[in-house]
C-alpha positions as CSV (number, residue, x, y, z in Angstrom):
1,X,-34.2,60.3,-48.5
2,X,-33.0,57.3,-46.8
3,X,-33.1,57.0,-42.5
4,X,-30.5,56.0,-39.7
5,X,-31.7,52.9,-38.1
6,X,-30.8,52.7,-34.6
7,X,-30.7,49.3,-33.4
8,X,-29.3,49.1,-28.9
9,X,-29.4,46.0,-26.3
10,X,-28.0,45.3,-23.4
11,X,-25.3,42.7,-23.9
12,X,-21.6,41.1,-24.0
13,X,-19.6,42.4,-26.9
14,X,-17.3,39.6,-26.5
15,X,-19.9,36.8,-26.9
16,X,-20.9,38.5,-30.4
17,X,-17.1,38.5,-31.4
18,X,-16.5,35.3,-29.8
19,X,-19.7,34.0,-31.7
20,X,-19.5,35.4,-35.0
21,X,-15.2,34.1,-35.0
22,X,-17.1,30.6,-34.5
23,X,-20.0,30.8,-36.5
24,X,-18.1,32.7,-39.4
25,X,-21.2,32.6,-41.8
26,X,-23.9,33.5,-39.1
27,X,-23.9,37.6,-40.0
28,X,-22.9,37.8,-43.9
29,X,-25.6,35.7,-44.2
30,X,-28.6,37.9,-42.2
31,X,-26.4,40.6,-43.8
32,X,-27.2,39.6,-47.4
33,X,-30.8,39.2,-46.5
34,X,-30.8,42.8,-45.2
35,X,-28.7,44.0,-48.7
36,X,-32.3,41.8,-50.5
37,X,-34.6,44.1,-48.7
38,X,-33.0,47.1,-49.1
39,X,-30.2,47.8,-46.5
40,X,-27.8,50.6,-47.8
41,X,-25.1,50.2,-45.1
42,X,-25.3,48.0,-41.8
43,X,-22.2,48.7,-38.7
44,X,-22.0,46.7,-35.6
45,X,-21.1,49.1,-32.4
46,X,-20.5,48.2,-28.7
47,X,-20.0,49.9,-25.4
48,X,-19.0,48.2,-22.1
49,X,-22.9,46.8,-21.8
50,X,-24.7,47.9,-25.2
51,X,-24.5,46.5,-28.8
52,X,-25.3,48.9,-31.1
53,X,-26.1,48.4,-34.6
54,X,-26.3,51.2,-36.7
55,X,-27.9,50.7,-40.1
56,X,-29.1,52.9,-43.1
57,X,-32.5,51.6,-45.1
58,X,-34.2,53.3,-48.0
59,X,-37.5,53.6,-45.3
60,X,-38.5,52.6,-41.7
61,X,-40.5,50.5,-43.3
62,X,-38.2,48.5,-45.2
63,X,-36.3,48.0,-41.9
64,X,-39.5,46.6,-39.9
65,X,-40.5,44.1,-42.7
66,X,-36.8,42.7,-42.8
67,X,-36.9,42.9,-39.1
68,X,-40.4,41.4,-38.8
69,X,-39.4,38.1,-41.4
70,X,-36.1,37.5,-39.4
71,X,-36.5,35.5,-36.5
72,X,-32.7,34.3,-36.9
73,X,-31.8,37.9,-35.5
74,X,-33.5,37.3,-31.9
75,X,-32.0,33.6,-32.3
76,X,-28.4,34.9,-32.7
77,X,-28.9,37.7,-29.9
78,X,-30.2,34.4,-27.4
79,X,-27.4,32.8,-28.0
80,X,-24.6,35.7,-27.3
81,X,-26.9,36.0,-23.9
82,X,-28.9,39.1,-24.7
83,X,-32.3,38.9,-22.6
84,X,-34.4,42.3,-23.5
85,X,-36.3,43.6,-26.2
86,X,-34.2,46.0,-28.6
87,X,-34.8,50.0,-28.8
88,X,-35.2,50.4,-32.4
89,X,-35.4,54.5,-33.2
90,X,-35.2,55.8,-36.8
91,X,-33.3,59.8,-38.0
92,X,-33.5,61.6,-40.5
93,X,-30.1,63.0,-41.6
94,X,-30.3,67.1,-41.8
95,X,-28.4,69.5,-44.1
96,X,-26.6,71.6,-42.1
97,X,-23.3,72.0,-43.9
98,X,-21.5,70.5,-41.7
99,X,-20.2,67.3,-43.2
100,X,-17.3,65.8,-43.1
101,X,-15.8,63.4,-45.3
């Protein structure tokens, strides 16, 4: 059964939009490398001071070797002005029968 990655920093929403309108290729392409090593679903999230990335991967695993072989991620967050290390946290989805859509 596949996990929730759960992917928060402190930073700038703005600077990612404002970065990713200029650099239009810069996340389809770390994207498609995510898709080549296994990614199921990948969503960008912000608060007033947190980007969030929420992703789904096949295994925690697969997420930390992806992670691990893709310095261009910590490049990007540099350059939108993110100084700290990511909390990375993987869940397990639970059958509760409570789904919706």
């Amino acid at each position: 059964m596949s996990v929730l990655m759960l992917f928060r920093v402190q930073g700038d929403a703005s600077k990612l939009e404002t970065m990713a309108r200029e650099n239009p290729t810069v996340l389809p392409e770390i994207a498609e490398k995510a898709r080549s090593y296994g990614c199921i679903r990948h969503r960008f999230f912000a608060t007033n001071d947190e980007l969030l990335v929420v992703d789904e991967w096949p295994t925690p695993d697969d997420f930390q070797r992806f992670f691990k072989d893709s310095p261009e991620i910590a490049e990007m967050m540099a350059k939108v002005g993110v100084t700290t290390e990511p909390s990375i946290t993987f869940a397990r989805k639970l059958d509760l029968g409570d789904e919706v859509g």
